[in-house]
N, C-alpha and C positions, 0 to 999 in steps of 0.2 A: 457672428459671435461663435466661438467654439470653446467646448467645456475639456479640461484638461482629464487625461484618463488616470482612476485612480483603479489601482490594480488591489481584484479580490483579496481578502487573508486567506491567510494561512491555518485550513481548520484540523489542527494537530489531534484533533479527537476524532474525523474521520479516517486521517492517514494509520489510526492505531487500530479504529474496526478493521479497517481493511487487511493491516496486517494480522491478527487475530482472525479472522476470518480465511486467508490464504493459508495460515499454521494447520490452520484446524481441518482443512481440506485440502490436505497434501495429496502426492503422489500414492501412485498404488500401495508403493511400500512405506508408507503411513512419515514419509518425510519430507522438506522443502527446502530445498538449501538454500543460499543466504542471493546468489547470483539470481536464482530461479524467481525468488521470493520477489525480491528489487523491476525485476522486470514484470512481473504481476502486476504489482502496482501500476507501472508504468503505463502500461498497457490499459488498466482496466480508468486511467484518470484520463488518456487523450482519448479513448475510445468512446466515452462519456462524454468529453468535453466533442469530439468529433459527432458525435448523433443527438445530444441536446444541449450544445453550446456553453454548458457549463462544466468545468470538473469535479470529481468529488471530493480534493481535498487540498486543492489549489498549491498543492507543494510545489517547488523551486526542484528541478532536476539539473541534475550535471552530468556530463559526458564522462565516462570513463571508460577503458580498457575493454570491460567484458557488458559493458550496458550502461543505461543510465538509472542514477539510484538518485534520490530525495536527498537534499544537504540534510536534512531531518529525520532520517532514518537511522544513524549511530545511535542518536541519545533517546529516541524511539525505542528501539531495539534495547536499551540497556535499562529502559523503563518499566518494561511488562512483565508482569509478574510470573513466577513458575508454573501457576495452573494457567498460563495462557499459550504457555509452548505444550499446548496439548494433543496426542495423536489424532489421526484422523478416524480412527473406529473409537476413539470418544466422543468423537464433535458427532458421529452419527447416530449412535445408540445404537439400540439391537434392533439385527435385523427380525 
């Protein structure tokens, strides 16, 4: 007998920490661009799913030109609100 595979959701409220989380701990020059951003992600859901078998937010990626980005990243992206595109020496507070 074999049980047919039913593939994890889609946890749209991980994929938005994480972005919120990558914003907020940009580059030295307190920015993240949109290319940089996308491959964060990337990165940080197969390298998770690659060392404890699970992803963090089981998003659907697609191949494109400069990387791979989340079909769910546009309406992600057009969701969050303005105090979430926050610099990086706010997300740390004072040293």
């Amino acid at each position: 007998m074999t049980t047919a595979y039913t593939e994890p959701p889609f946890k749209a409220e991980k994929l938005r920490d994480m972005l919120r989380y990558f914003i907020g701990h940009g580059q030295s020059d307190d920015t993240v661009g949109k290319t940089k951003l996308m491959k964060l992600l990337y990165y940080s859901d197969f390298l998770h799913y690659r060392d404890r078998g699970e992803a963090i937010s089981w998003a659907h990626y697609r191949k494109l030109p400069l990387g791979p980005v989340p079909r769910e990243a546009n309406a992600l992206l057009s969701d969050l609100e303005p105090s979430d595109w926050t610099s990086r020496a706010e997300a740390r507070g004072p040293r």
